[in-house]
DRENDODO-711654 format. One record per residue (C-alpha): residue number from 1; x negated, y, z. Coordinates in nm, 4 decimals, always signed. Each point is the difference from the previous one (the first is absolute). Layout:
N
NUM | X | Y | Z
...
END
This chain:
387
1 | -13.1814 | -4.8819 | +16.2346
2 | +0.2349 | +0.2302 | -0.2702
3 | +0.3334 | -0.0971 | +0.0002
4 | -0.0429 | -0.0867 | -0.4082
5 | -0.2474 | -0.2121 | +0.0901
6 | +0.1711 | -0.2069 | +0.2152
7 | +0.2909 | -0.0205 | -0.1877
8 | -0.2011 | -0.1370 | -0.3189
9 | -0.2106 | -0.2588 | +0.2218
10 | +0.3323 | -0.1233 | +0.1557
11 | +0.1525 | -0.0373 | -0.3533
12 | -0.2962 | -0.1917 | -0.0631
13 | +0.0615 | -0.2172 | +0.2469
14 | +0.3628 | -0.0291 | -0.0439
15 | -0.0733 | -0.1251 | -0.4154
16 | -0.2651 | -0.2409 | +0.1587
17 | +0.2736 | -0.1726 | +0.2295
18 | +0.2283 | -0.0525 | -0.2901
19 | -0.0530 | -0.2175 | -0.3306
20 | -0.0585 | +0.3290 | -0.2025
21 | -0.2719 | -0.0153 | -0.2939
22 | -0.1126 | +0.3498 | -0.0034
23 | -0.3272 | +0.2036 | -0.0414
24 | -0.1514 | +0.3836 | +0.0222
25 | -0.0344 | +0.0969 | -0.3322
26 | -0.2643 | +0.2132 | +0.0107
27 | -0.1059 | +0.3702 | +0.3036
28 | -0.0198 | -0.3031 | +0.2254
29 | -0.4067 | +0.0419 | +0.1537
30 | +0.1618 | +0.2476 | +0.3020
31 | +0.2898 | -0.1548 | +0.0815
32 | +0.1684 | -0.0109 | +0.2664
33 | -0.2263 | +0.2634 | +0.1517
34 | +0.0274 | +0.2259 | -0.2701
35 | +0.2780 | +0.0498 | -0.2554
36 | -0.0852 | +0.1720 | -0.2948
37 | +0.3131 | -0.0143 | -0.1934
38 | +0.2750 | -0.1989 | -0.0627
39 | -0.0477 | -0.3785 | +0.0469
40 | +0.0629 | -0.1995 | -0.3192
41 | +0.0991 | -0.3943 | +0.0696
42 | +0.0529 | -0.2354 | -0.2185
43 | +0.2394 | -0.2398 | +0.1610
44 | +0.2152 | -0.3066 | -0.1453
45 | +0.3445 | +0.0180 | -0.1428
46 | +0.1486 | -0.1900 | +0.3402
47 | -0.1800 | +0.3029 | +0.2235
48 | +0.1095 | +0.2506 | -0.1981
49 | +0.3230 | -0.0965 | +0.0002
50 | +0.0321 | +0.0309 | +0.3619
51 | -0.1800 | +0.3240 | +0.0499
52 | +0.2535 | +0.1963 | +0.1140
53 | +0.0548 | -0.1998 | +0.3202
54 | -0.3548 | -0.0301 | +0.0621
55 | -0.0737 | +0.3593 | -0.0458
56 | +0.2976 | +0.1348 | +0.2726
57 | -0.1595 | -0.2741 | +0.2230
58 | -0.3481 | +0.1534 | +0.0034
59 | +0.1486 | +0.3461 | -0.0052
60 | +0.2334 | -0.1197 | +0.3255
61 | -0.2742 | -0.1352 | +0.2240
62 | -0.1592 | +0.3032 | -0.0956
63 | +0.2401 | +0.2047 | +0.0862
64 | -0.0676 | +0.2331 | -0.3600
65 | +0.2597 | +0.0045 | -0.2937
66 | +0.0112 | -0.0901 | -0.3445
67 | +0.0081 | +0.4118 | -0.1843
68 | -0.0146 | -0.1361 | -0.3138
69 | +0.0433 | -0.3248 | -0.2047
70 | -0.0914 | +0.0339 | -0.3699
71 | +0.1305 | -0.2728 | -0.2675
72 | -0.2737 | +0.1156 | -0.2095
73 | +0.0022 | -0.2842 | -0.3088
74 | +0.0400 | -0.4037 | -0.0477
75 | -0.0473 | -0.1537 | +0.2844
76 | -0.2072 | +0.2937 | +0.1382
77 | +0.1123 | +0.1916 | +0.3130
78 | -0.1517 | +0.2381 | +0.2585
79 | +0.1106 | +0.1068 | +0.3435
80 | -0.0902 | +0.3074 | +0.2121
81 | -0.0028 | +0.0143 | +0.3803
82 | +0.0082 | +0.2359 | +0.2633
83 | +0.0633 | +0.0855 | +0.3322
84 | +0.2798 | +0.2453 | -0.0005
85 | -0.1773 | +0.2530 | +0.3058
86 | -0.2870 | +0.0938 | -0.1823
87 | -0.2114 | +0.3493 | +0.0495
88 | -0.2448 | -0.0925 | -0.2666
89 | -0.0601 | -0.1693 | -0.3597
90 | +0.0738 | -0.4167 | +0.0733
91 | -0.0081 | -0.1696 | -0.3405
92 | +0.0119 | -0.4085 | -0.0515
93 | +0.1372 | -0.1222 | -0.3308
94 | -0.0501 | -0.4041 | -0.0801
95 | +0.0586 | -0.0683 | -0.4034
96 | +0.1065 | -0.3270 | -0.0944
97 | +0.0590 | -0.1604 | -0.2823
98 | -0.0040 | -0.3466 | -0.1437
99 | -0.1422 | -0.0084 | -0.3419
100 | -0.2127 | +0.3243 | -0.0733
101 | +0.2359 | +0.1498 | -0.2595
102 | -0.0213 | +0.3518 | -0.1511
103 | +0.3021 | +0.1947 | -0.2057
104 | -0.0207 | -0.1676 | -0.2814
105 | -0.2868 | -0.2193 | +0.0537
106 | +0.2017 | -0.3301 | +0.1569
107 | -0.2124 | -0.2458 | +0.2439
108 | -0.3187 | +0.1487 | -0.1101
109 | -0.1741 | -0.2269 | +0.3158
110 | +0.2116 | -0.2789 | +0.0961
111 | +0.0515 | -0.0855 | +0.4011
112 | -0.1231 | -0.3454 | -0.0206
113 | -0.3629 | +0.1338 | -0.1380
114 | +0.0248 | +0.2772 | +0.2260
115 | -0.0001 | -0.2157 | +0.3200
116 | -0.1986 | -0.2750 | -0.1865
117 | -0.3888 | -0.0252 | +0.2456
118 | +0.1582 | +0.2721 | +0.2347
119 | -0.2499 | +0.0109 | +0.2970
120 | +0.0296 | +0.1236 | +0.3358
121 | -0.1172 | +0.3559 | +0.0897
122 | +0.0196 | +0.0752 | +0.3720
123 | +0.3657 | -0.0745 | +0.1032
124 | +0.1800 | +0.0055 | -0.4033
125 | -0.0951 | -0.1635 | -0.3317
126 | -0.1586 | +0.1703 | -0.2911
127 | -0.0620 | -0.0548 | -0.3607
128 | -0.2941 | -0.2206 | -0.1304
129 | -0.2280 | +0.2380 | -0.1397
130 | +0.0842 | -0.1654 | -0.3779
131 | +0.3112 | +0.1049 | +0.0739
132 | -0.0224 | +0.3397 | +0.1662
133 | -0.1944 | +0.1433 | -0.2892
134 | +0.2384 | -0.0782 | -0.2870
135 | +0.2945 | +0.1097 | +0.2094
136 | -0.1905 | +0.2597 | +0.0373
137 | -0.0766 | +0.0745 | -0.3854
138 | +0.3533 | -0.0516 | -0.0709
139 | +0.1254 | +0.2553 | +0.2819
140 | -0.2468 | +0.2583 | -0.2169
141 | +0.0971 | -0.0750 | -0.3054
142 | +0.3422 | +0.0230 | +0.0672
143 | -0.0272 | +0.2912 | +0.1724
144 | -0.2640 | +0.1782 | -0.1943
145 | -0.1945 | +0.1675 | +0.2801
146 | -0.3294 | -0.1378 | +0.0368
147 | -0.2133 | +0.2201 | +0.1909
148 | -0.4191 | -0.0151 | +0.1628
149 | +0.1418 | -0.1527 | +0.3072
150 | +0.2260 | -0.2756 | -0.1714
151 | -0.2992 | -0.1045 | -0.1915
152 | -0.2118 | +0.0204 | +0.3039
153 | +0.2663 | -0.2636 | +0.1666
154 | -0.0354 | -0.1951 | -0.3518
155 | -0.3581 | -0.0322 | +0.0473
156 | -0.0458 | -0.0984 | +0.3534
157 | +0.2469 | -0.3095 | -0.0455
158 | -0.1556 | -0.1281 | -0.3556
159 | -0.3412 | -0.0121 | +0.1690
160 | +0.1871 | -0.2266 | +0.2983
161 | +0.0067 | -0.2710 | -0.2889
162 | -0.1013 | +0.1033 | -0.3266
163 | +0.0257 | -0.2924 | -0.1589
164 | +0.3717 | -0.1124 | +0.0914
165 | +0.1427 | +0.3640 | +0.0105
166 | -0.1601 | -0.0058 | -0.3903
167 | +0.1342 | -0.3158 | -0.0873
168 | +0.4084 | +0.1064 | +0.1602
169 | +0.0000 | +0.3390 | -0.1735
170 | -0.1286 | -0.1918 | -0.3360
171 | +0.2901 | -0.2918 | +0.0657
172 | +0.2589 | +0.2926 | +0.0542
173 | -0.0889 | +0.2533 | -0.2576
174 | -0.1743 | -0.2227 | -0.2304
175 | -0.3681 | +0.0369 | -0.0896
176 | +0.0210 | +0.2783 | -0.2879
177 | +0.1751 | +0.2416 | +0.2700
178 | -0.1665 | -0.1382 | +0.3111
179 | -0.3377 | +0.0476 | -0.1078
180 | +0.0879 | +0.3588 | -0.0302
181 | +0.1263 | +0.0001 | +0.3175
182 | -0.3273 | -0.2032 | +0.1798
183 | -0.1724 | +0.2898 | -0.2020
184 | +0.1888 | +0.2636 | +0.1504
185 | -0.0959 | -0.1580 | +0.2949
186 | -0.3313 | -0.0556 | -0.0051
187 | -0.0862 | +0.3622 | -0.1930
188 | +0.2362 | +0.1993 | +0.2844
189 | +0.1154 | +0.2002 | -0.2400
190 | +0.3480 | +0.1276 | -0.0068
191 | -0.0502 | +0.1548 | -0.3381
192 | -0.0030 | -0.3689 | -0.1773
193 | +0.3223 | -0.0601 | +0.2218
194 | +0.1577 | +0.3004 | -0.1213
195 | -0.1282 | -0.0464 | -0.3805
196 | +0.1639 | -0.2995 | -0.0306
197 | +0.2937 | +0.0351 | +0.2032
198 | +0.2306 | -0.0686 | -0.2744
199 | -0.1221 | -0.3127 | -0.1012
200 | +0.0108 | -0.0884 | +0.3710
201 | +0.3439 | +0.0961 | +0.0455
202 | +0.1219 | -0.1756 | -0.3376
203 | -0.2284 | -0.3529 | +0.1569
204 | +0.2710 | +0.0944 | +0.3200
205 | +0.2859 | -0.0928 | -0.2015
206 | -0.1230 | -0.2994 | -0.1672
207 | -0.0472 | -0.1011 | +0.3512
208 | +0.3156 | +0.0789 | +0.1074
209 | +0.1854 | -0.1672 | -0.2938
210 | -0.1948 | -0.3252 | +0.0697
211 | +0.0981 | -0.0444 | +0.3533
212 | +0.3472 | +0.1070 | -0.0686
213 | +0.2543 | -0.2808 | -0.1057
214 | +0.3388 | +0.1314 | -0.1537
215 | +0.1732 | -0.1130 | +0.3396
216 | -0.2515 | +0.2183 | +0.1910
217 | +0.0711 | +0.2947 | -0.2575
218 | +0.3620 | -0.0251 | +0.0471
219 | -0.0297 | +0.0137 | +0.3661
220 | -0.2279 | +0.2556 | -0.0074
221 | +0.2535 | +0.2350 | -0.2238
222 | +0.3192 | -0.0842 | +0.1603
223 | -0.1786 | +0.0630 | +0.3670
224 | -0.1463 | +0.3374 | -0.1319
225 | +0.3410 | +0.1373 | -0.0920
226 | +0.1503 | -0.1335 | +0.3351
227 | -0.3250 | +0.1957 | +0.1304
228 | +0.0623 | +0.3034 | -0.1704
229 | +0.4348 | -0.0025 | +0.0751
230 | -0.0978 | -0.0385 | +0.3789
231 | -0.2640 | +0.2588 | +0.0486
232 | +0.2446 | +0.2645 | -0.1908
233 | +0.3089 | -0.1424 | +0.2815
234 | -0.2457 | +0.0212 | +0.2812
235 | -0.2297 | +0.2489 | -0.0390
236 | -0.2940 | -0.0262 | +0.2378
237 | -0.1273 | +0.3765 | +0.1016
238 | +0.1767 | +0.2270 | +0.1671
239 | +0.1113 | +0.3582 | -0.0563
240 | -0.0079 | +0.2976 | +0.2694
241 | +0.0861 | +0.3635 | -0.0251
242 | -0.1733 | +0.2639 | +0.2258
243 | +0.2085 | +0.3006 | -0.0033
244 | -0.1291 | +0.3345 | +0.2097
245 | -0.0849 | +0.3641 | -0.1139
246 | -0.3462 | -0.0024 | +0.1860
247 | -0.2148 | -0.1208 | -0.3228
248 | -0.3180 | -0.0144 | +0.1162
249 | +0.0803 | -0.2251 | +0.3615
250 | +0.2354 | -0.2022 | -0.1992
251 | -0.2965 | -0.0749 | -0.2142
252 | -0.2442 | -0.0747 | +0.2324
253 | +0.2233 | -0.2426 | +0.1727
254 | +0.1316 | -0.1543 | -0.3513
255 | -0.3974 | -0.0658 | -0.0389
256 | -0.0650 | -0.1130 | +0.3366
257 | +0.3022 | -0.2563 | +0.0291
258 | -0.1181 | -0.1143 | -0.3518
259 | -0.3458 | -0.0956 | +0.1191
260 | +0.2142 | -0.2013 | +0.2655
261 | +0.2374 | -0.2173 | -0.1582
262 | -0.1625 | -0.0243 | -0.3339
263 | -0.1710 | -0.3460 | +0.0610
264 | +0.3779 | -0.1277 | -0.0021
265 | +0.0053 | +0.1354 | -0.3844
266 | -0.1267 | -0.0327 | -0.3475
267 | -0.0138 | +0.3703 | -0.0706
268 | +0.1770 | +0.3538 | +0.0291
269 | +0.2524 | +0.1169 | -0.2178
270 | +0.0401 | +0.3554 | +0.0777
271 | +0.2970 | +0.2884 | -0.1203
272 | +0.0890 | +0.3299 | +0.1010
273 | +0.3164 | +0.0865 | -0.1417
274 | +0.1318 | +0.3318 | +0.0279
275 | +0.3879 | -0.0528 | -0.0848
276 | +0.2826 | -0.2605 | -0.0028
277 | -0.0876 | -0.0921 | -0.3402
278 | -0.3426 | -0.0638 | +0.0262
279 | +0.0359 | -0.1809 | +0.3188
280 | +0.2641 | -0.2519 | -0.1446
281 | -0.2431 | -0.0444 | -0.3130
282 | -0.2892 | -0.1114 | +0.2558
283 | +0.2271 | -0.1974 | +0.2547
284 | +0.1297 | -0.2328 | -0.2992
285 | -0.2154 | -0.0168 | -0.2382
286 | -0.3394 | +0.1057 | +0.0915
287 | -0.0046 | -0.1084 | +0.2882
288 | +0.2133 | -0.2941 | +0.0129
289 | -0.2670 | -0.1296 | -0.2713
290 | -0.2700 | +0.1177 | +0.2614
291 | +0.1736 | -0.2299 | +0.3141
292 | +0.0079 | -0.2845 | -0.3123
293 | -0.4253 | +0.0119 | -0.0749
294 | +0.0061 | -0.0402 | +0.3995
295 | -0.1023 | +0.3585 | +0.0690
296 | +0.1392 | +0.2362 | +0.3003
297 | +0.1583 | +0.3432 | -0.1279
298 | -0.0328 | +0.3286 | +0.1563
299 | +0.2856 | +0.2524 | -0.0535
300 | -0.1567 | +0.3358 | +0.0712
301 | +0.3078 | +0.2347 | +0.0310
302 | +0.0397 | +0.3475 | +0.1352
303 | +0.2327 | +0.1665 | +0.1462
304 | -0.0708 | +0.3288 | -0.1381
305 | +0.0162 | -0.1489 | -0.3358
306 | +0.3519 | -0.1494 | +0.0320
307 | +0.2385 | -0.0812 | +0.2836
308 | -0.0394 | -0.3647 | +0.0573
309 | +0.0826 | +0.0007 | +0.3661
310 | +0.3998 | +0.0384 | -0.1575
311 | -0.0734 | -0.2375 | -0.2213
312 | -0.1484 | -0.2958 | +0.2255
313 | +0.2500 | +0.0776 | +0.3138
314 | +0.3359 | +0.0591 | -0.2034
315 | +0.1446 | -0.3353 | +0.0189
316 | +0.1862 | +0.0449 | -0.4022
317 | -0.3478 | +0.0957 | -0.1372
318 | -0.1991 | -0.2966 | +0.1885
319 | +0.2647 | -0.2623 | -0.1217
320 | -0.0077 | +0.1318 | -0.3888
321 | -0.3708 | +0.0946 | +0.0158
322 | -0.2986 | -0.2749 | -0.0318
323 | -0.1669 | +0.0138 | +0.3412
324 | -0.3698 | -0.0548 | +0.0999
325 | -0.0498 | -0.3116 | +0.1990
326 | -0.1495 | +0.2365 | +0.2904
327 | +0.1013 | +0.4336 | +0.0204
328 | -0.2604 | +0.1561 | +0.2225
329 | +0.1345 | +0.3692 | +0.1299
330 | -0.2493 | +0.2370 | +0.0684
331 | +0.1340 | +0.2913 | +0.1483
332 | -0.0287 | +0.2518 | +0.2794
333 | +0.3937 | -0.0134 | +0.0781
334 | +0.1039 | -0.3962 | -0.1467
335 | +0.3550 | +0.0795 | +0.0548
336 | +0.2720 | -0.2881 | -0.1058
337 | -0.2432 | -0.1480 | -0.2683
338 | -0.2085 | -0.2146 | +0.2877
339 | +0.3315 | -0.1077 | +0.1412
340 | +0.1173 | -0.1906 | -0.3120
341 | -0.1714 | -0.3422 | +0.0104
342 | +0.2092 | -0.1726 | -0.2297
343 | -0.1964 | +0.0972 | -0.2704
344 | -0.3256 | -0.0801 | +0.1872
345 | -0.1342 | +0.3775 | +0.0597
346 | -0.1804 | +0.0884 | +0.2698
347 | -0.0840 | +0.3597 | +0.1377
348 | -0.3125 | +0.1255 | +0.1570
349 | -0.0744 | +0.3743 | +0.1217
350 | -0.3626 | +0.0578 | -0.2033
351 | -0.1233 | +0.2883 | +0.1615
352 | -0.3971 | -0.0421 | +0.0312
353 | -0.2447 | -0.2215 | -0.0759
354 | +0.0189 | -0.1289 | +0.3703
355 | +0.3127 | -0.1945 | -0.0696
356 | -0.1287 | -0.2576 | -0.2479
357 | -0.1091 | -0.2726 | +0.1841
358 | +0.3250 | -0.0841 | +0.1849
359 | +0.1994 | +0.0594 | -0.3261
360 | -0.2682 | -0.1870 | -0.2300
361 | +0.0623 | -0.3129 | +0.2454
362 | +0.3814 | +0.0677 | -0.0258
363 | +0.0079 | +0.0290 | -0.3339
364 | -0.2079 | -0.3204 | -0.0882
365 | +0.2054 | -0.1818 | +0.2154
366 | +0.3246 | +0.0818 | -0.2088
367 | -0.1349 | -0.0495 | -0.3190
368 | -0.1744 | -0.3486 | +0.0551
369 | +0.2953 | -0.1141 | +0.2128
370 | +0.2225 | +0.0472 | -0.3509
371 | -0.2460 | -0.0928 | -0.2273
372 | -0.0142 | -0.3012 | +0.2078
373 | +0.3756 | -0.0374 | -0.0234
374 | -0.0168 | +0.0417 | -0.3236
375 | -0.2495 | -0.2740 | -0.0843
376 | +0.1893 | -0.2500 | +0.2033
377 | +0.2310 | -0.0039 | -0.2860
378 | -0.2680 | -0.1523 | -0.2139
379 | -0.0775 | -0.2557 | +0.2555
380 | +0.1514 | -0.3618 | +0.0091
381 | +0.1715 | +0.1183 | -0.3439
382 | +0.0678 | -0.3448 | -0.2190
383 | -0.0462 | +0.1871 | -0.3252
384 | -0.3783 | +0.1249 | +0.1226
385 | -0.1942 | -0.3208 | -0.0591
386 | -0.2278 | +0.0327 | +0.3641
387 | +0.3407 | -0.0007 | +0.1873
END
């Protein structure tokens, strides 16, 4: 059995011995076997509130870390685990949240009908189908994606119960709306989706403003700018400069550590600057933005281009300068640079493909061991609302 897998049907297991309310929003048919993506759970304020603890518990009797943990809105957090040895792509990412909010769109789906005729599915609770398929609605909507296999997903759980799906998506959207959207339905047709999007999407706020009191709204605000004032303190990617004058190894093993680690990340932020200048411009403000949206950042700098091995081993320069949360030295003759580890850089002799694998495994080691040191920061935090 996959390590993922395990991990998810434990964490199963673990939310079953507990009082939590919770349920698999939707991607749930494969699981545990088979993980498609992340895993979206709708759990109850009191669960989410603790999350933190029981997240570091599964990753400890796993023996995996916690890469990444993403405050992504109101009540709505996702974590990222890991084993920190890996030689190939390992992703598992559980979403929760409490109330299905969206920016701007405030307790769109409320917990309480979320969990409301939850039924058992294998060894976790999902949706009623009356549920799933307004959720569902909403999540497209909101998003404003809706694509053939969306709609095929649509269809297959209307036809589960026709009648009661009809009559929830009526009772949440009201009939002028959700008759369009039965239609939709029923006709398969993204086209009628997409031709009346806007009207959808207008129906979403009405929603949103009837399930939202003025104590909710307030909440929702003042937690969005406490959301927005911690990510920008504790930003959750991680930057890394590869420095070398052989372009084409450098880039091969750039790509191939990428394919690596990059289950640990939202996305790739990557620079090449060629002088002091550009480099600062990228380290603060490009790229600090980049490490904010949750994304890794590649500093591709050579040597031949600008002499960066003064810059990063010159103790002055390193203590004025903006550093790179990892420097990766590729060079034939390393010199001082790879004995500085104050400033976390590391040195490796790249002379042939042949090398790759020990420093791939090497380097993936280092930079999950600080990102996890990083994200520990975020963890039992009283201002984050899971800790």
């Amino acid at each position: 059995m996959k390590l993922d897998t395990i991990i998810l049907n434990n964490f199963f297991e673990m939310l079953n011995s507990t009082d939590a309310e919770y349920c698999v929003m939707n991607n749930y048919d494969n699981l545990p076997d088979i993980i498609p993506s992340d895993v979206d759970i709708a759990v109850d304020l009191h669960t989410f509130q603790k999350l933190d603890s029981l997240i570091k518990r599964l990753a400890d009797d796993h023996n995996v870390s916690i890469t990444q943990k993403i405050w992504h809105g109101y009540n709505k957090c996702a974590f990222i685990l890991s084993p920190i040895e890996i030689q190939s792509y390992f992703y598992l990412q559980l979403d929760f949240f409490v109330d299905f909010c969206g920016s701007g769109f405030p307790n769109l789906f409320p917990n309480n009908l979320m969990q409301h005729a939850k039924k058992r599915y294998k060894n976790f609770y999902v949706p009623a189908v009356e549920v799933e398929v307004p959720f569902l609605l909403q999540r497209r909507i909101f998003k404003g994606d809706i694509n053939d296999r969306h709609v095929q997903i649509l269809v297959k759980l209307f036809h589960k119960n026709r009648e009661a799906v009809s009559r929830s998506i009526k009772g949440i959207f009201g009939d002028g709306v959700g008759n369009s959207l039965i239609t939709f339905i029923e006709t398969e047709s993204v086209e009628t989706f997409n031709d009346n999007y806007f009207i959808y999407q207008k129906k979403l706020k009405e929603i949103s403003s009837f399930n939202t009191s003025i104590l909710y709204r307030v909440k929702y605000m003042l937690w969005q700018f406490i959301r927005a004032m911690y990510r920008l303190y504790y930003p959750t990617g991680i930057s890394i400069a590869f420095v070398g004058e052989n372009t084409q190894l450098k880039k091969e093993l750039i790509e191939k550590f990428d394919a690596i680690v990059s289950g640990s990340f939202y996305g790739l932020a990557s620079f090449a600057p060629s002088n002091l200048l550009e480099y600062i411009k990228y380290i603060m403000i490009e790229g600090y933005w980049s490490k904010v949206t949750k994304k890794k950042v590649f500093l591709n700098m050579n040597t031949l281009d600008s002499d960066w091995k003064q810059a990063f081993s010159n103790r002055l320069l390193t203590y004025i300068l903006p550093m790179p949360d990892v420097v990766v030295c590729l060079e034939k003759n390393i010199g001082k640079l790879s004995g500085n580890t104050t400033n976390n850089i590391v040195g490796y002799k790249l002379n042939k493909k042949d090398d790759f694998d020990k420093i791939l495994l090497d380097l993936t080691c280092i930079v999950l061991s600080k990102q996890v040191q990083q994200t520990k920061k975020h963890l039992m935090n009283r201002i984050s609302p899971t800790g």
